[in-house]
C-alpha positions in Angstrom: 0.0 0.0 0.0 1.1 3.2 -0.7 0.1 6.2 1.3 1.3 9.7 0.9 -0.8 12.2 3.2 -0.2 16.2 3.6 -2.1 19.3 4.7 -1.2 22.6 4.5 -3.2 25.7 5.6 -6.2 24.9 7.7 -9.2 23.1 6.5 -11.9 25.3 6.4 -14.5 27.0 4.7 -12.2 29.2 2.9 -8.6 27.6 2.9 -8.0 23.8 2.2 -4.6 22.4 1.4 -4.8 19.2 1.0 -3.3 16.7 -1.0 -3.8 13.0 -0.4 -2.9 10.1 -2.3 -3.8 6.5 -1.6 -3.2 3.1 -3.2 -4.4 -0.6 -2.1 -4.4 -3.4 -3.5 -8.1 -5.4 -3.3 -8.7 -9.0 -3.9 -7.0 -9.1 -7.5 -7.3 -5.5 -8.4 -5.9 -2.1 -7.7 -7.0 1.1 -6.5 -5.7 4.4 -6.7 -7.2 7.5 -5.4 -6.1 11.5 -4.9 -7.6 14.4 -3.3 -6.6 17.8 -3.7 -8.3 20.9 -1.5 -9.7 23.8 -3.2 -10.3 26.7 -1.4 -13.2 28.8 -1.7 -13.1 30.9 -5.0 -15.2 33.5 -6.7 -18.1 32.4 -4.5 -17.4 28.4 -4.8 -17.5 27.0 -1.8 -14.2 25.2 -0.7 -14.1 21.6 -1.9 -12.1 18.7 -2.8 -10.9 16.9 -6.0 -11.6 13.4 -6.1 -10.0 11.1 -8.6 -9.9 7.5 -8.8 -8.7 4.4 -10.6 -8.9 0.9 -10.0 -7.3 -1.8 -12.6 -7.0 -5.5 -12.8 -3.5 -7.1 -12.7 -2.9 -7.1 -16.5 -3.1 -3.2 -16.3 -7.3 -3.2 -17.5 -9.0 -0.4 -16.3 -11.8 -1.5 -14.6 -12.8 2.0 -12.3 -12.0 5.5 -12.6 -13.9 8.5 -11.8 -13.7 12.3 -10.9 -15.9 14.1 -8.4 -15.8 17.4 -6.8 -17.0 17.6 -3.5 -18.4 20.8 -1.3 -16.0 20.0 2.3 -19.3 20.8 4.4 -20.8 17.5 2.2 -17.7 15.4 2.7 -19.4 13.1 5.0 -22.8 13.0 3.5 -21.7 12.6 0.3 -19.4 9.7 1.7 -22.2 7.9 3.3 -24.5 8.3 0.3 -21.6 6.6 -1.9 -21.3 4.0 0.7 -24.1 3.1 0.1 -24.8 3.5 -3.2 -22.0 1.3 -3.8 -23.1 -1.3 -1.3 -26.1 -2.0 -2.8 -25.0 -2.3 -6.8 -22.6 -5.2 -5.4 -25.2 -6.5 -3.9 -27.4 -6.8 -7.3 -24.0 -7.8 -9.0 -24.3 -11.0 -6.1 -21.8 -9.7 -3.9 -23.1 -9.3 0.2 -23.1 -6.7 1.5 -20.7 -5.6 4.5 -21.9 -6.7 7.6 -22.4 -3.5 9.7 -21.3 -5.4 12.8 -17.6 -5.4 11.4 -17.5 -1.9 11.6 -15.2 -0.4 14.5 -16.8 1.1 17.6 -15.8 4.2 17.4 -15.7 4.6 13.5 -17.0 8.3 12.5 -17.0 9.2 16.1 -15.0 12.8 16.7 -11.8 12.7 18.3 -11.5 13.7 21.7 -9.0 16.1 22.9 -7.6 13.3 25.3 -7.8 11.0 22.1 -5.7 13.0 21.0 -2.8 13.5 23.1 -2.9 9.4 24.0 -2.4 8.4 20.0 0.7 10.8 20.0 1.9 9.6 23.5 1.5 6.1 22.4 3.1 6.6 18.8 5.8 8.8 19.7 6.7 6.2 22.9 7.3 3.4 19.5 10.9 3.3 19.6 10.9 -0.6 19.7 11.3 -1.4 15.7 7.6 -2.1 15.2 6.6 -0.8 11.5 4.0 1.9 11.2 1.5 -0.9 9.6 1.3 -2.9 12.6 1.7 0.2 14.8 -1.5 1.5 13.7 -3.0 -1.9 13.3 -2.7 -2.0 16.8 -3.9 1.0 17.3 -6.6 1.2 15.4 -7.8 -2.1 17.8 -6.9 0.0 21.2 -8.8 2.9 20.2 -11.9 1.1 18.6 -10.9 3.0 15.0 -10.0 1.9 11.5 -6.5 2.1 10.0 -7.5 4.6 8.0 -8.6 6.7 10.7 -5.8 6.2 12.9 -3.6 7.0 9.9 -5.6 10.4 9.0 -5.2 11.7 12.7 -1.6 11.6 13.0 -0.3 14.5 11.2 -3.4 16.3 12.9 -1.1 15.2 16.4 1.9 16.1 15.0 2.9 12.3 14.1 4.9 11.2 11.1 2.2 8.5 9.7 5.6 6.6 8.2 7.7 6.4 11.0 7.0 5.2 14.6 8.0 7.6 17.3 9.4 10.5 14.8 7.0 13.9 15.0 5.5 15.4 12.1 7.9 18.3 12.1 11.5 16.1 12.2 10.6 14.2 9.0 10.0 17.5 6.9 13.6 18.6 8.2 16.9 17.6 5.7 
């Protein structure tokens, strides 16, 4: 998987900087996925660039997509694709995701004290462990996704890459 995650600026109604970029590799395909922030223009409200492409292991495309999304829809709009989604596997003959295997505390907002315990905990990983099974671990503790845990360490000044090394030593030479 390949995982490259950075903000700059503050995400908000009026300034986004972000630019994430995501690939994974499910069942015998490939996914790829970026999103850039766009801050609020000319009366557009700020938003994000979604693009996406999936592909089959002899390089066929078999997904790709662009969407442009207002950030105060993010969520909506993510649920709504969710389950969108869901149900045209489902008519293709594939089940659908058993809500029970979702995490506790999936979409749940972080907690100040949330907060300060993932960057204790990942900042106290001197031990050799990689950042995969660090946040797989995690993600168990806190009752969160990978994903999640992933997004919400640069947001605790954590370098998502590296076990016990803060956001601000990686960017340094």
């Amino acid at each position: 998987m390949v995982l490259d995650y950075r903000v700059s600026g503050v995400l908000g109604p009026n300034v986004v900087g972000m630019d994430f970029r995501d690939e994974l590799q499910v069942g015998q395909h490939t996914f790829g996925i970026t999103a850039k922030g766009q801050p609020a223009i000319d009366g557009q409200r700020a938003s994000v660039a979604v693009e996406f492409t999936g592909a089959s292991t002899d390089g066929e495309i078999i997904a790709e997509g662009n969407l442009l999304i207002a950030l105060d829809a993010l969520a909506d709009t993510g649920t709504f694709l969710n389950r969108t989604l869901d149900g045209l596997g489902a008519l293709n003959g594939r089940p659908r995701r058993s809500r029970s295997a979702r995490a506790p505390n999936a979409g749940q907002p972080w907690t100040d004290d949330d907060g300060r315990l993932l960057r204790e905990r990942w900042m106290r990983s001197r031990d050799g462990s990689s950042a995969s099974e660090l946040i797989g671990e995690l993600a168990a503790d806190f009752g969160r996704t990978r994903s999640a845990i992933r997004a919400q360490l640069p947001r605790v000044d954590c370098d998502p890459d590296v076990p016990g090394r803060a956001l601000a030593d990686a960017a340094e030479p």
